[in-house]
C-alpha positions in Angstrom: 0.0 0.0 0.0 1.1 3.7 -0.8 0.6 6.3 1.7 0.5 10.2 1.5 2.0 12.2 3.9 -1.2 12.9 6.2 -2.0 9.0 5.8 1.9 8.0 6.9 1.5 10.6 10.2 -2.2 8.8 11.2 -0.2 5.7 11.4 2.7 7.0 12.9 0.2 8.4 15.5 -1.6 5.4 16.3 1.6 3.4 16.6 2.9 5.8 19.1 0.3 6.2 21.2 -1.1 10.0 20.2 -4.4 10.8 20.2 -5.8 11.3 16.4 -9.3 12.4 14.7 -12.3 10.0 14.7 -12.4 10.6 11.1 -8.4 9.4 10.9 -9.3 6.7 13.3 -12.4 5.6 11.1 -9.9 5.9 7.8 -7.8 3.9 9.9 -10.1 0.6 11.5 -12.4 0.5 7.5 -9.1 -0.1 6.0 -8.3 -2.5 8.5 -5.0 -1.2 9.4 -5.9 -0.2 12.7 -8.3 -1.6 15.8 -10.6 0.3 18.5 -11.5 -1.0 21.5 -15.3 -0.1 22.6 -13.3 2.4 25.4 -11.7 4.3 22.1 -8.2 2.8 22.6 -6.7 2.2 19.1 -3.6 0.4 18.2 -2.1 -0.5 14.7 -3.1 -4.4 13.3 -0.5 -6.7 12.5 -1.5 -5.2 8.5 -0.9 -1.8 9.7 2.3 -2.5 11.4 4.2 -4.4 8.6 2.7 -1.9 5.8 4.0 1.3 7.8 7.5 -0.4 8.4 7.6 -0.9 4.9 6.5 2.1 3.8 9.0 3.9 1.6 8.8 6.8 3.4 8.8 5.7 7.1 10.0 7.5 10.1 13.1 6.1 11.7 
């Protein structure tokens, strides 16, 4: 999968732990890149992990 930038720092964000948008949250869980628990906790799938180390343009 190819990210843009704001897609690439929504994932960043998620792994990290910092808060982000419902609507980047939403984006997120539909692709199924990302999970949210019922108390709004959201953490990066397996999917999202491996695609966002992979991504060309990831953060080191």
């Amino acid at each position: 999968m190819n990210f843009n930038v704001q897609q690439r720092q929504v994932l960043e964000s998620i792994r990290d732990g910092r808060k982000v948008s419902e609507m980047d949250a939403n984006w997120a869980v539909n692709k199924e890149l990302a999970t949210q628990g019922e108390d709004g906790d959201i953490d990066l799938t397996q999917l999202g992990r491996s695609q966002i180390d992979r991504s060309p343009n990831a953060s080191v």
